[in-house]
C-alpha positions as CSV (number, residue, x, y, z in Angstrom):
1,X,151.7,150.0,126.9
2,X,150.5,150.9,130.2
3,X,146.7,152.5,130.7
4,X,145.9,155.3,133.2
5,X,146.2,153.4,136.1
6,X,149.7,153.1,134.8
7,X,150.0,149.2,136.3
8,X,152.0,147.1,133.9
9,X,150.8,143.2,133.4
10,X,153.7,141.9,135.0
11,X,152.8,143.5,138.2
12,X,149.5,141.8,137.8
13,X,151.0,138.6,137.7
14,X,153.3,139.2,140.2
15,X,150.2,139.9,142.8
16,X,147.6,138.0,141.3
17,X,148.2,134.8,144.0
18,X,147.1,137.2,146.8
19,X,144.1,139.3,144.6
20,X,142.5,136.2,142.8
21,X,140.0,135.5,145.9
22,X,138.9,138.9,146.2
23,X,138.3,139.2,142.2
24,X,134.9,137.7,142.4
25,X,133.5,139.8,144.8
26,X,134.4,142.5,142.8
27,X,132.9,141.6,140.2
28,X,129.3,140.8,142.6
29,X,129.3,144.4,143.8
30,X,129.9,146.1,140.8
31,X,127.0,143.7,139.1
32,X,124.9,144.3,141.9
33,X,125.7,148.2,142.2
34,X,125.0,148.6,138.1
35,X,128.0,150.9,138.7
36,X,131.2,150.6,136.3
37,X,133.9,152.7,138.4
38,X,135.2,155.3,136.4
39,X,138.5,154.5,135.6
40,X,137.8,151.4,133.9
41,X,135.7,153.8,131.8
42,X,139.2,155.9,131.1
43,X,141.5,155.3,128.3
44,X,145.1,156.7,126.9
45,X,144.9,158.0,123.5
46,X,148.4,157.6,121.6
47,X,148.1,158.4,117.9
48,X,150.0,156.5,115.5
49,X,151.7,158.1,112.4
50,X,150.2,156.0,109.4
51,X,152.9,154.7,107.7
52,X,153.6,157.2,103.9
53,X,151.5,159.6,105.2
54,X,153.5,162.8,105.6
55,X,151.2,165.9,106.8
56,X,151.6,164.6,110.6
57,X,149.6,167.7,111.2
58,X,146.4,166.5,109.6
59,X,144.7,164.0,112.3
60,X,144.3,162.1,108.9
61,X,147.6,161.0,108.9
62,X,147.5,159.2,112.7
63,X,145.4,156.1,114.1
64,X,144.2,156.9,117.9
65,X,145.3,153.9,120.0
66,X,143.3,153.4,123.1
67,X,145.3,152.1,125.8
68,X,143.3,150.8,128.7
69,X,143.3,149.4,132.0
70,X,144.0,145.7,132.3
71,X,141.6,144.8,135.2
């Protein structure tokens, strides 16, 4: 299931030969920044139907899924 960013892990894959030497450096700025960007702070809520629970309109009866970013 894809976050907001909306990019699947394949595509990661795909493009990780050409992105793995700029990773680290990254990583250094946003350590020395103290900033996490936003969007990795950013999920997709899905709610699950629990399974023999039947008022789907009680919140009760759902579990929130937090989809999230994958970098």
């Amino acid at each position: 299931a894809l976050g907001t960013d909306r990019i699947q892990n394949w595509m990661w894959k795909t493009i990780w030969p050409q992105v793995k030497r700029h990773a680290p450096l990254l990583f250094q700025c946003i350590t020395i920044i103290g900033t996490i960007p936003r969007d990795w702070k950013t999920a997709r809520m899905v709610m699950i139907p629990k399974p023999q629970k039947m008022d789907f309109p009680q919140a009760s009866a759902h579990r929130p899924i937090a989809l999230l970013n994958t970098l």
